[in-house]
N, C-alpha and C positions, 0 to 999 in steps of 0.2 A: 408212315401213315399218320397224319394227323389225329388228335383227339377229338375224341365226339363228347360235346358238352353236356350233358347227361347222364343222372345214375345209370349204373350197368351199364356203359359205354355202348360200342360196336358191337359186343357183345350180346347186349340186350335186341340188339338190331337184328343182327344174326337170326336170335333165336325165335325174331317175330317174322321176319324173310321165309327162316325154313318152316314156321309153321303153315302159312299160305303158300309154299308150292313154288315160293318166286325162281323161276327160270330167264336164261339169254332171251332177250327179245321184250319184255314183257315189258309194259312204259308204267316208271314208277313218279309220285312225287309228292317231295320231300316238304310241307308247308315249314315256314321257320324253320329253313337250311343253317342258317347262316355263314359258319367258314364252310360249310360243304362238304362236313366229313362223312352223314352219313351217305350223300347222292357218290361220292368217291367211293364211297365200300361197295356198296350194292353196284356201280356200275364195269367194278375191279374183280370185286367175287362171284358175281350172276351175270355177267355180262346183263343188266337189265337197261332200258335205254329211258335214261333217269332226268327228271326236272327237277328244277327249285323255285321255289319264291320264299320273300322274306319282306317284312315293311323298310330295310334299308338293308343296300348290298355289303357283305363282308369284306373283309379285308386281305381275306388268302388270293394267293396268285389264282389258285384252283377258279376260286366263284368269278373271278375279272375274267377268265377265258370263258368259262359257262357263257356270261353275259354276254362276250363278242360274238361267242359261236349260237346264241337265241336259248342257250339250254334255263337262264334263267331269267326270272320275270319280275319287278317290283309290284308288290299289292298296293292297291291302290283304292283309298276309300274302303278298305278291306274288303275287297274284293279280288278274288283269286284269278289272275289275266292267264287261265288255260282255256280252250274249249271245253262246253259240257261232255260229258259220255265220252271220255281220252283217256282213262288210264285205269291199269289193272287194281292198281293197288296205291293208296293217299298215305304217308307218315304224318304224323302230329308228335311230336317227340318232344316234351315240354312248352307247349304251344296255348293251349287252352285255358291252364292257371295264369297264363301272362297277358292274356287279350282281356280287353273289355266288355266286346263281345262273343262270347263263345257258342253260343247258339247259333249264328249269323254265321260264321266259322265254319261249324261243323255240315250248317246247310249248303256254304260254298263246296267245302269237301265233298258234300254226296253229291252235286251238282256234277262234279267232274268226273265222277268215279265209274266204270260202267256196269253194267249188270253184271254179279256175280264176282267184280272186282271186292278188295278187300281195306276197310277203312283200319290203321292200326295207333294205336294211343298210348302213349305212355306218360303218368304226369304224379306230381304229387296226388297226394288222397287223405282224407277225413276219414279217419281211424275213431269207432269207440262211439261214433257219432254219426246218424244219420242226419243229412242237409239238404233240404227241398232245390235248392236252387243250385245251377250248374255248376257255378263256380262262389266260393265265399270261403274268406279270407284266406285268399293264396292257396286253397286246394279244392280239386275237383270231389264233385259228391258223384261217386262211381254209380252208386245205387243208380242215383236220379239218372246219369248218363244211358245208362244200361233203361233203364224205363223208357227215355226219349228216345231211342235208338229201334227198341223191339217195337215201340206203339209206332212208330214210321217203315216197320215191316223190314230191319235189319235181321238175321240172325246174329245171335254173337256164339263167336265161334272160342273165345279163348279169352275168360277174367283170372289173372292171376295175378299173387300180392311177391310185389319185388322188392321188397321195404328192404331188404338185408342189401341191394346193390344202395338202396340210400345211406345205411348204415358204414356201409365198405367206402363209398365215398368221403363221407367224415373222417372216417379213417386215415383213409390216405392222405389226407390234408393233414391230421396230427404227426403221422409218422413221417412225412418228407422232410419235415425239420422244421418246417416253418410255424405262423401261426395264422389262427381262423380269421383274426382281425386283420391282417397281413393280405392274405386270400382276397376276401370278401374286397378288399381296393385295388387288387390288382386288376389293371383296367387287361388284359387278355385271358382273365376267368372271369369277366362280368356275369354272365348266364350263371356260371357254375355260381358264383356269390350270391345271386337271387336268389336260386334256389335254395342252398346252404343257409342263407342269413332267415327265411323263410322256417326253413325245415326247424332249424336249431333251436330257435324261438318258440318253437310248439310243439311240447310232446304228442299232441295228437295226430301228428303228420307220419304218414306214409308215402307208395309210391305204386303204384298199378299198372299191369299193360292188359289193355283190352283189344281184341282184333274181333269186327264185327266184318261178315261179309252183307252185299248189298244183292237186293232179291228184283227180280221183274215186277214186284208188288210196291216196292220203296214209293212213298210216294211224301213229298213234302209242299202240303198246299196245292197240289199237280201244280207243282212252277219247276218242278226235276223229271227227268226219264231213269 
């Protein structure tokens, strides 16, 4: 099984899977896939019948066959190339503190998502520190998300603080042998080094998973169902 580039790994994935219920059959997708480790998990352990997109394709054999066989898609213009109203449930799995537009983003995601489906989030976070705006400097301001989310008629079903899978990650970068400097250039942990070289640099960072479900009420600008 490949590694999923993110605190709390598959793991974390897991635990956000079983908390919406995901079963065989249910069409999941993964925004900023990129090697495809978690569309591989969720399509291995839920049999769920899984997409990807990403702003440019990975490198794993995994995401080249995706692509032949249509399972994934390049964004484009940031813009998510699924149909609206197609899927149970969107991942954003360090996706939000890395785009420029995250609001834009997250209205693609509800755009795709269907009623009753489930949006799930997991990214750095502004600890100690409330921040108006969605994203500033390298972490999501959870509060604010959670505000934009309910006032668009989300429920949120699950905010919990994973800060200790960010800590466990640093971790294992010291104890493998190696070092942080070392990591942070290795070009097949890039993602992992963002984050890291992010987190490291600011004690006020965290790490969050939020899973909001999407209501018959959602409504963003009516331009979503």
């Amino acid at each position: 099984m490949m590694r999923s580039l993110h605190p709390g790994g598959l793991d974390l994935t897991k635990k956000a899977a079983d908390h919406i219920g995901l079963v065989a059959g249910m069409r999941v997708l993964d925004i900023g896939c990129g090697d495809g480790a978690t569309m591989r998990f969720l399509a291995e352990a839920y049999g769920a019948d899984v997409r990807g997109t990403d702003v440019v394709a990975g490198t794993a054999a995994y995401i080249r066959q995706a692509g032949e066989m249509g399972l994934w898609r390049r964004i484009e213009a940031g813009s998510i190339p699924w149909e609206a109203v197609s899927f149970d449930a969107v991942f954003l799995e360090c996706v939000l503190s890395l785009t420029d537009l995250p609001e834009y983003m997250l209205c693609e995601a509800a755009r795709v998502l269907k009623t009753d489906g489930h949006l799930v989030i997991s990214d750095l976070c502004a600890v100690r520190r409330r921040q108006t705006a969605l994203v500033f400097d390298g972490c999501v301001g959870f509060a604010t998300l959670e505000d934009w989310l309910t006032s668009r008629h989300f429920v949120i079903c699950q905010s919990s603080d994973e800060s200790e899978r960010l800590v466990q990650m640093l971790a294992d970068v010291i104890f493998s042998g190696g070092t942080l400097e070392a990591f942070l250039h290795a070009e097949e942990h890039r993602l992992d080094g963002c984050i890291l070289q992010r987190s490291a640099g600011n004690a006020a960072c965290g790490y969050r998973l939020l899973i909001a479900r999407k209501t018959a009420e959602t409504s963003l600008g009516g331009q979503f169902s």
